[in-house]
C-alpha positions as semicolon CSV with decimal commas, in nm:
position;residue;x (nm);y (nm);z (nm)
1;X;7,446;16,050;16,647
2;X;7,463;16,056;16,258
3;X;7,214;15,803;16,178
4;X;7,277;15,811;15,769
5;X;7,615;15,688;15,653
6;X;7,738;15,510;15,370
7;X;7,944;15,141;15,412
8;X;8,137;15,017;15,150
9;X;8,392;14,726;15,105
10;X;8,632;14,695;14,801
11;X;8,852;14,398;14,717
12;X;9,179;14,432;14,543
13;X;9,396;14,129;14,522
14;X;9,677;14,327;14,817
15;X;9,366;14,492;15,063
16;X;9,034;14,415;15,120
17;X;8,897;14,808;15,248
18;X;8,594;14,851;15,498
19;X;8,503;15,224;15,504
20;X;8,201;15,433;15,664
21;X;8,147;15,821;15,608
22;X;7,908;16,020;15,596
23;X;7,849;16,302;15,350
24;X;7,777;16,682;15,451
25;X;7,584;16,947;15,263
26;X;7,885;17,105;15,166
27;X;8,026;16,755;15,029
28;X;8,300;16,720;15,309
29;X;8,325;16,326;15,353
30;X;8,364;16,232;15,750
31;X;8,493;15,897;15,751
32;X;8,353;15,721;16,058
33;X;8,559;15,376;16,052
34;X;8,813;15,251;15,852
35;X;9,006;14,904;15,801
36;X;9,242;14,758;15,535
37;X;9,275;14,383;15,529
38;X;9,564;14,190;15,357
39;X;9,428;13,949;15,110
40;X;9,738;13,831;14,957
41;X;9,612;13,492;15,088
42;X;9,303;13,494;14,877
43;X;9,263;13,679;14,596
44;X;9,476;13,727;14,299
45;X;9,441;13,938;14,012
46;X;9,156;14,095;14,186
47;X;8,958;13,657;14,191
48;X;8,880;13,509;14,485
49;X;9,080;13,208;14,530
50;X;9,008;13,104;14,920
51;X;8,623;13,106;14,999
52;X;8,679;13,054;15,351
53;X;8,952;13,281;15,421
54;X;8,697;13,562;15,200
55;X;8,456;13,489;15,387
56;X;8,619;13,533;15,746
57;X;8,785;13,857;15,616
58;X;8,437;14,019;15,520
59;X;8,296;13,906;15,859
60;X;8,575;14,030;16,035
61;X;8,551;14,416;15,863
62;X;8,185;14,407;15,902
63;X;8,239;14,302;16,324
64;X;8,520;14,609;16,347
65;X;8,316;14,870;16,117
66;X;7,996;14,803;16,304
67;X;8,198;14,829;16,649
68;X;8,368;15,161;16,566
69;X;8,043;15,332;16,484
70;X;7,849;15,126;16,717
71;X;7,549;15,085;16,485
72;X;7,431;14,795;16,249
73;X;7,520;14,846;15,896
74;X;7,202;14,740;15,645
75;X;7,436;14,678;15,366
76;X;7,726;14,730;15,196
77;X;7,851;14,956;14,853
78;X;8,084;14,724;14,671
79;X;8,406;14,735;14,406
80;X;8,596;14,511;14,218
81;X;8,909;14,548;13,949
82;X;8,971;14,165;13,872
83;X;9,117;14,020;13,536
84;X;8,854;13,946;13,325
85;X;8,691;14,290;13,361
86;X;8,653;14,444;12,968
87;X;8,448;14,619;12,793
88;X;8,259;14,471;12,482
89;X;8,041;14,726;12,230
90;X;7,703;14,549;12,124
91;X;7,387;14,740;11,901
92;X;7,026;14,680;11,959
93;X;6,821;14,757;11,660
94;X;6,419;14,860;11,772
95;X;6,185;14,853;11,438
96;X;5,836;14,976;11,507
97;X;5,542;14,966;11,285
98;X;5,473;15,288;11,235
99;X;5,608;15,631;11,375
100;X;5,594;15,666;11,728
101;X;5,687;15,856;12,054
102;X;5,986;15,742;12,213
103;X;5,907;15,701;12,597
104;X;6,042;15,589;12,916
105;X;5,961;15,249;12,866
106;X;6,074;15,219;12,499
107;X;6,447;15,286;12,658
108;X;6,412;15,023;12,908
109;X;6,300;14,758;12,679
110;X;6,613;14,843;12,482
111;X;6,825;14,855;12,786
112;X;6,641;14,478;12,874
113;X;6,779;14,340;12,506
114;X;7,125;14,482;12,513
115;X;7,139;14,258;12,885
116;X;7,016;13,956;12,660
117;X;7,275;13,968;12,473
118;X;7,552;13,940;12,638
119;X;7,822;13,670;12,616
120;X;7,777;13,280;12,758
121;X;7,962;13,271;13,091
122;X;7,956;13,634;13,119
123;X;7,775;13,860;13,331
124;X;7,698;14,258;13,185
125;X;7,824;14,449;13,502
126;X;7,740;14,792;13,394
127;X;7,647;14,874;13,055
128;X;7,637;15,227;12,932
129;X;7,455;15,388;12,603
130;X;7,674;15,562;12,420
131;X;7,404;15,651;12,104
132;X;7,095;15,639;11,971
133;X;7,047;15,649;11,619
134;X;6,684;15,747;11,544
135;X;6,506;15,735;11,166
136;X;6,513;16,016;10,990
137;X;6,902;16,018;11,025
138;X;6,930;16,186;11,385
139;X;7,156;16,109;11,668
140;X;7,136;16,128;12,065
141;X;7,189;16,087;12,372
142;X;6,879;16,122;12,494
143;X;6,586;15,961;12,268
144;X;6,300;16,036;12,510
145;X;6,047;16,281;12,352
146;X;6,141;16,190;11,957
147;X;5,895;16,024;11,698
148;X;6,056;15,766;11,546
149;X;5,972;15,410;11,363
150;X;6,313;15,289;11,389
151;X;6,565;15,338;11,699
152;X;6,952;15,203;11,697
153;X;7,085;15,195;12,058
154;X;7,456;15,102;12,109
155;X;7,613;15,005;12,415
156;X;7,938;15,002;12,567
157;X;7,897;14,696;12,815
158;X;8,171;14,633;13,085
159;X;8,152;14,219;13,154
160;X;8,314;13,991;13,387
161;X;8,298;13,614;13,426
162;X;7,977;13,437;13,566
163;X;8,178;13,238;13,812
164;X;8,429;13,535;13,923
165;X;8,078;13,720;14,020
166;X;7,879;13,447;14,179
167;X;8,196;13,372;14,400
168;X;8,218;13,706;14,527
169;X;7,830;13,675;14,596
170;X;7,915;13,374;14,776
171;X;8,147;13,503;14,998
172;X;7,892;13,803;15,103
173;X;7,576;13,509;15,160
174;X;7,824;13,334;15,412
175;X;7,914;13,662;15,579
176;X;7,588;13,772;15,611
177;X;7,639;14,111;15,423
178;X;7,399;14,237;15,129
179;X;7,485;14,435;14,900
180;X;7,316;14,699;14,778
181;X;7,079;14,624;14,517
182;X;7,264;14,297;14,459
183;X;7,546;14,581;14,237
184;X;7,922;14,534;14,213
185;X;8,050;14,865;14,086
186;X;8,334;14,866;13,831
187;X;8,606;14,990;14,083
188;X;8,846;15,172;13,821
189;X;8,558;15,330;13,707
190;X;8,459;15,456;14,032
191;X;8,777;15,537;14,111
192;X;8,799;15,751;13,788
193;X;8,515;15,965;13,864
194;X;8,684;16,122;14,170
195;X;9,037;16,144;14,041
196;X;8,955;16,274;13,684
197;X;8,734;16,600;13,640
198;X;8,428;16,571;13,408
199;X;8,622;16,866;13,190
200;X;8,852;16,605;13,156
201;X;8,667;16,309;13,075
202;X;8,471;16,494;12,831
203;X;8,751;16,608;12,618
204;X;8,939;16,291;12,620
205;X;9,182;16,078;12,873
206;X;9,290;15,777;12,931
207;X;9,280;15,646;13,307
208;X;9,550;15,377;13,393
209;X;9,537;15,233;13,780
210;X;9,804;15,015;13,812
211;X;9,754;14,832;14,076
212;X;9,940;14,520;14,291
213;X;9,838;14,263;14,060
214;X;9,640;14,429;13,780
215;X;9,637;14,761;13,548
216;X;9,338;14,864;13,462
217;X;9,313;15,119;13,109
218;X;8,955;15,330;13,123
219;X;8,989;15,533;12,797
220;X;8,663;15,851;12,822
221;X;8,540;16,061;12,574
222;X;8,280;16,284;12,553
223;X;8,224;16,199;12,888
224;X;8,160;15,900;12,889
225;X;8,356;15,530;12,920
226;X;8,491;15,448;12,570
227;X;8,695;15,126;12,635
228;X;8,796;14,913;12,911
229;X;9,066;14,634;13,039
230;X;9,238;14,474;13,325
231;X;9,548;14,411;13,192
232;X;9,698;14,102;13,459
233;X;10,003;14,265;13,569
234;X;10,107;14,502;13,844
235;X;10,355;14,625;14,092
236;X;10,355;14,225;14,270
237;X;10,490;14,111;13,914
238;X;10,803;14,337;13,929
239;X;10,883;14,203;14,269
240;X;10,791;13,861;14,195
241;X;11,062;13,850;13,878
242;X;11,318;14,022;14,117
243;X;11,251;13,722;14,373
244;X;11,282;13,453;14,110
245;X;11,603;13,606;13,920
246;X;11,809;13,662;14,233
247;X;11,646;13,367;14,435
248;X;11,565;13,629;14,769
249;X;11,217;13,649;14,932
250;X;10,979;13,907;14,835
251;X;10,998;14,129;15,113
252;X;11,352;14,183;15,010
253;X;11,294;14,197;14,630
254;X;10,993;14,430;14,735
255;X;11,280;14,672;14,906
256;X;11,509;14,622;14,617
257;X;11,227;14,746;14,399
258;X;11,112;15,011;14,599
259;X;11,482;15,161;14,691
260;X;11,630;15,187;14,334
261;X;11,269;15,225;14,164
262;X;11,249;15,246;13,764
263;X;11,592;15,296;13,597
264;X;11,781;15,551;13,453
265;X;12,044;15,348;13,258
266;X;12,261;15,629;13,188
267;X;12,304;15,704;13,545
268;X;12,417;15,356;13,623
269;X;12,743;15,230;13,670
270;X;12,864;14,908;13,572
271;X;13,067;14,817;13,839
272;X;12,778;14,919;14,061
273;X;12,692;14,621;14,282
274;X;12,422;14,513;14,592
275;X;12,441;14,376;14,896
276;X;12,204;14,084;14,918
277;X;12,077;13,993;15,205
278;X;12,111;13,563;15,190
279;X;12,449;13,388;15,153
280;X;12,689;13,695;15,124
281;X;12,566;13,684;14,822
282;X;12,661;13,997;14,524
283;X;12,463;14,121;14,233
284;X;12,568;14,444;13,967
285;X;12,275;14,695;14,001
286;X;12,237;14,696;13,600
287;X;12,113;14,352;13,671
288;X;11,837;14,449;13,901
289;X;11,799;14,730;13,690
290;X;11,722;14,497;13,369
291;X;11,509;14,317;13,577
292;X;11,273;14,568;13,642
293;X;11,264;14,785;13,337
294;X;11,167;14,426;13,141
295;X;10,857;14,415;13,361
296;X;10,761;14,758;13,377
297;X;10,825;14,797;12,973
298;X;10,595;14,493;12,946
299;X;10,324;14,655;13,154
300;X;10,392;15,035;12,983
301;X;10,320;14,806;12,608
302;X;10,048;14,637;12,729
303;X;9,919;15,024;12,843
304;X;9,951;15,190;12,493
305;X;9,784;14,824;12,265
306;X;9,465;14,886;12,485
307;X;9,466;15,276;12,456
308;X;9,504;15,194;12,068
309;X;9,262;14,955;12,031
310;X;9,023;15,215;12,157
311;X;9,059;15,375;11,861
312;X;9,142;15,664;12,003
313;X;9,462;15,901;11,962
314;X;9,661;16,211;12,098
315;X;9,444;16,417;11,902
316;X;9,149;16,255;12,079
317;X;9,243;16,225;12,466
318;X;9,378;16,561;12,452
319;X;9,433;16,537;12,819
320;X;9,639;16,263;12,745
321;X;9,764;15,946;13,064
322;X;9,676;16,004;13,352
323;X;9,844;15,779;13,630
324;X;9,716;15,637;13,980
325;X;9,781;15,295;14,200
326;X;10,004;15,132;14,436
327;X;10,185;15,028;14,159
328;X;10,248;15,349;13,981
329;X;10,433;15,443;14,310
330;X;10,731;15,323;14,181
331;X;11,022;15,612;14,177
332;X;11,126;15,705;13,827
333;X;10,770;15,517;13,654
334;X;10,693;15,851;13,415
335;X;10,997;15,802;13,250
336;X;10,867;15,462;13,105
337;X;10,503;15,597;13,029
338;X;10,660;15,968;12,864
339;X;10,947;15,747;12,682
340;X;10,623;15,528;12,474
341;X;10,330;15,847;12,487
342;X;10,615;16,065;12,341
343;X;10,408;16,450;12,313
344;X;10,086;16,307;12,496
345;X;10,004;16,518;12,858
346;X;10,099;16,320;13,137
347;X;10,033;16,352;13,513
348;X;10,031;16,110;13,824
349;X;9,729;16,134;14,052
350;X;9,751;15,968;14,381
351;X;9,431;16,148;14,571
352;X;9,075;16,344;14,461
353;X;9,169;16,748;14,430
354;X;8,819;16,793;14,447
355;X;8,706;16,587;14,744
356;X;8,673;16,708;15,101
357;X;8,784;16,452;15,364
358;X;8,787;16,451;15,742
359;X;8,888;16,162;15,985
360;X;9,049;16,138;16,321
361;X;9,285;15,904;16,190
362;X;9,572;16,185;16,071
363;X;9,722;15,894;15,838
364;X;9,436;15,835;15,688
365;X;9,469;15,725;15,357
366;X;9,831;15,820;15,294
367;X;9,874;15,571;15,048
368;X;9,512;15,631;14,845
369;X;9,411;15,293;14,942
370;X;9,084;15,392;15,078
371;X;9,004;15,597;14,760
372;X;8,734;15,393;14,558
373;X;8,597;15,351;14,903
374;X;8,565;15,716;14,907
375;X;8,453;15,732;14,543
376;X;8,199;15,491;14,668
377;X;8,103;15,712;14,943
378;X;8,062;15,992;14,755
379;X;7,820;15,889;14,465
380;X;7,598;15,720;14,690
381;X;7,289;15,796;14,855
382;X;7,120;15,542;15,001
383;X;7,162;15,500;15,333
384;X;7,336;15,200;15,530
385;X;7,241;15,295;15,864
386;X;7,046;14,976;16,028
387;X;7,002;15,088;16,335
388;X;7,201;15,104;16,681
389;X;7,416;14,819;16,798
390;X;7,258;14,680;17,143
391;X;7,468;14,665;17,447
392;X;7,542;14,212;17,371
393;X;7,660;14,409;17,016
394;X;7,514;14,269;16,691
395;X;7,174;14,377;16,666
396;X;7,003;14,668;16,629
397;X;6,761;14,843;16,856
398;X;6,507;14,805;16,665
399;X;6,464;14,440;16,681
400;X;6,489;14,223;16,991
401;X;6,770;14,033;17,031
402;X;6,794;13,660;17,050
403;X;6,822;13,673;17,436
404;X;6,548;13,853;17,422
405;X;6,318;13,711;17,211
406;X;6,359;13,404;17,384
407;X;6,272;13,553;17,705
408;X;5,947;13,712;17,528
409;X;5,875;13,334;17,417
410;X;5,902;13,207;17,744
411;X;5,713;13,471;17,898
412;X;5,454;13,426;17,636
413;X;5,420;13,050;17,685
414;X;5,361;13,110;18,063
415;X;5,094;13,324;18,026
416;X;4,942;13,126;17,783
417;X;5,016;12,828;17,989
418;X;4,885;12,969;18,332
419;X;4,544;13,077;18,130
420;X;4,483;12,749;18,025
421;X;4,514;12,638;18,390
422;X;4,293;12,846;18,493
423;X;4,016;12,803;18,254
424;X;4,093;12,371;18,229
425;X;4,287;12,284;18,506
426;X;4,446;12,029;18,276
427;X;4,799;12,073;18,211
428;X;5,102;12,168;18,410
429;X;5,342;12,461;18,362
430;X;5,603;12,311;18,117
431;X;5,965;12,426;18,061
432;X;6,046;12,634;17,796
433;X;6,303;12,477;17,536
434;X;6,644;12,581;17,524
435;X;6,815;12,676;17,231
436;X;7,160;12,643;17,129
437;X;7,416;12,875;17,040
438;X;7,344;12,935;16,751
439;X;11,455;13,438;13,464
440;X;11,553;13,762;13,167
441;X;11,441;13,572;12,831
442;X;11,114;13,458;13,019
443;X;11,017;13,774;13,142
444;X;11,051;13,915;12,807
445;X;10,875;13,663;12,625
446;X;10,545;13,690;12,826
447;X;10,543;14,070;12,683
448;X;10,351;13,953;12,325
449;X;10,149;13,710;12,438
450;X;9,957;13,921;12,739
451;X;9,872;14,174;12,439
452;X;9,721;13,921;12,245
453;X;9,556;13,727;12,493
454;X;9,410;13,969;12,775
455;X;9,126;14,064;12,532
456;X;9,045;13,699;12,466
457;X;8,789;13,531;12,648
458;X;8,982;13,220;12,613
459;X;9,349;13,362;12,690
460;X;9,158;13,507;13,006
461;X;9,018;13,195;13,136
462;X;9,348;13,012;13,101
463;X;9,561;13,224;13,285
């Protein structure tokens, strides 16, 4: 048996994912266990909404991921994407005496001011130096080594709300599952650094995952993360305006969506009509089609005001959009991106080119569900291995089991019991203690107000 591994669980607001793999020399990924959890019940917009039913679905993917590979799993490697997620640019200014060697701990006293400053109610979830500016005029990367009296760090820091974060922490205490080193990873982020190539990153892209109830815009540069949102819209918000306009339930409006996809207006006749399923009830297909190209023009918008308030252009991302998610499934969805990034390189990327996978499961990840998982996987090192799963199942071999250790304790007492009979005479051999078990106008009028409220903090906390 393999006994290093890597466990990770990601929550998006459709699928909770539980994955284990392992990684060879070579960097094939075997993928030991696998499960995909609906969590339509519980989390929106990538929040947690439903501690219990959070909780029960984390204990339920650790139980099936520990029984597949039949060995206790330490901890856990963990993603989110929820609204709320941006990225905010903040400078720390160091002014020393007198010249001085700029060493190790310098940078991490920097590193410990940029965290003290961040925003009330926020939490810094990754923060990334993007420069430092060192006196005489010079400018880095890497400080470490140069004399300077005066050092300028800034900081691209990628925040989410205090109470989104402590919820999700939450959830994990009651489950029983730690995660490792206490770290949610940025899950478009992730998810970017096995989709995109480092070529690419470094001379300019912008990353859009549009997801079930989110999009997510990662704008890199030089290789590094430039700008960041969660934009709250996705694929669920095209079906949900096709359920409300022609009053059907989602799993048909999801169909509708899916069948005729993004449309082509010019292809579409007027006296086109559907079928619906309720009431004998008939619609023209220009009607669904206006339906969804409101939605998907509002999401496309939304797109193109974050990539500009990056402040970067065509000229800049050079390899221009490139496209992944559920939601950017849709048939015919390039046409809306290629009709606003007119001239900009666009492709749609639904799995890593450069990652090796191998499961038994030939379905495996059809649908790229599983691939921050596997971006998870693959950037990781620490092991999650806890040991082997005992024969009554939950804990490893190498610790005793309840049963067991209350059969040691008994066993214990009664040789502690019988030598105090022999030596005193005075007491009798006691029993041991039991324990117990243990509508059109309103979709286009929400258009303008996401792009001016998704970047503010109070527009965020409203919604």
């Amino acid at each position: 048996m393999n006994n290093h591994f890597i466990a990770a669980i990601v929550l998006g607001s459709s699928k909770v994912t539980g994955i284990v793999g392992s990684k060879d020399s070579d960097g094939t990924i075997k993928v030991k266990a696998h499960i995909a959890v609906s969590s339509v019940d519980f989390i929106s917009k990538g929040r947690v909404l439903n501690v219990d039913k959070m909780t029960s679905c984390l204990t339920s993917i650790k139980q099936h991921l520990e029984g597949v590979t039949e060995s206790h799993i330490k901890f856990f490697y963990t993603a989110v994407g929820c609204m709320g997620l941006r990225s905010v640019a903040n400078s720390v200014l160091m002014q020393m005496p007198s010249s001085e060697v700029v060493t190790d701990e310098l940078i991490a006293s920097i590193a410990v001011k940029n965290n003290e400053g961040r925003m009330a109610d926020h939490e810094i979830i990754k923060a990334i130096p993007i420069e430092y500016q060192l006196s005489p005029a010079q400018v880095t990367l890497d400080p470490k080594g140069a004399v300077t009296s005066r050092i300028e760090a800034r900081f691209l820091n990628i925040i989410c709300g205090s109470k989104i974060l402590e919820t999700i922490h939450h959830c994990f205490r009651r489950a029983q599952i730690d995660i490792a080193d206490g770290r949610i990873f940025v899950g478009a982020d992730v998810l970017a650094s096995i989709l995109t190539t480092e070529q690419e990153r470094s001379s300019g892209c912008a990353f859009v995952d549009m997801g079930s109830e989110t999009t997510t815009v990662a704008v890199y540069r030089g290789k590094l993360l430039r700008h960041f949102c969660v934009i709250p819209l996705g694929g669920a918000s095209i079906t949900r305006d096709i359920a409300n306009v022609f009053n059907v339930e989602l799993d048909e409006a999801e169909n509708l969506k899916l069948t005729h996809g993004y449309p082509d207006f010019d292809t579409i006749s007027e006296t086109e009509t559907l079928q619906l399923r309720d009431g004998g009830r008939v619609k023209k297909l220009t009607e669904l089609a206006e339906i969804i190209d409101a939605r998907v023009e509002e999401i496309v918008q939304n797109v193109k005001a974050q990539i500009e308030r990056s402040g970067f252009t065509r000229d800049n991302l050079v390899n221009g959009i490139m496209l992944t998610g559920g939601g950017a499934q849709l048939k015919g969805i390039d046409n809306a991106f290629k009709a606003h990034f007119k001239e900009w390189n666009f492709r749609k990327v639904k799995h890593s080119a450069r990652l090796k996978v191998e499961c038994s499961d030939r379905n495996f990840n059809d649908s790229g569900i599983f691939n921050v998982g596997l971006a998870l996987i693959d950037s990781n090192m620490t092991n999650c291995y806890g040991g082997e799963l005992n024969l009554f199942g939950n804990e490893d071999n190498e610790t005793q089991s309840e049963g067991q250790l209350q059969e040691q304790e008994v066993h214990d007492g009664e040789k502690e019991q019988q030598s105090a009979e022999n030596t005193a005479d005075k007491q009798k051999k006691e029993e041991p203690e039991k324990k117990g078990p243990n509508a059109f106008s309103r979709i286009f009028g929400k258009a303008k107000k996401v792009i001016l409220d998704i970047v503010s903090e109070k527009g965020e906390d409203e919604r």
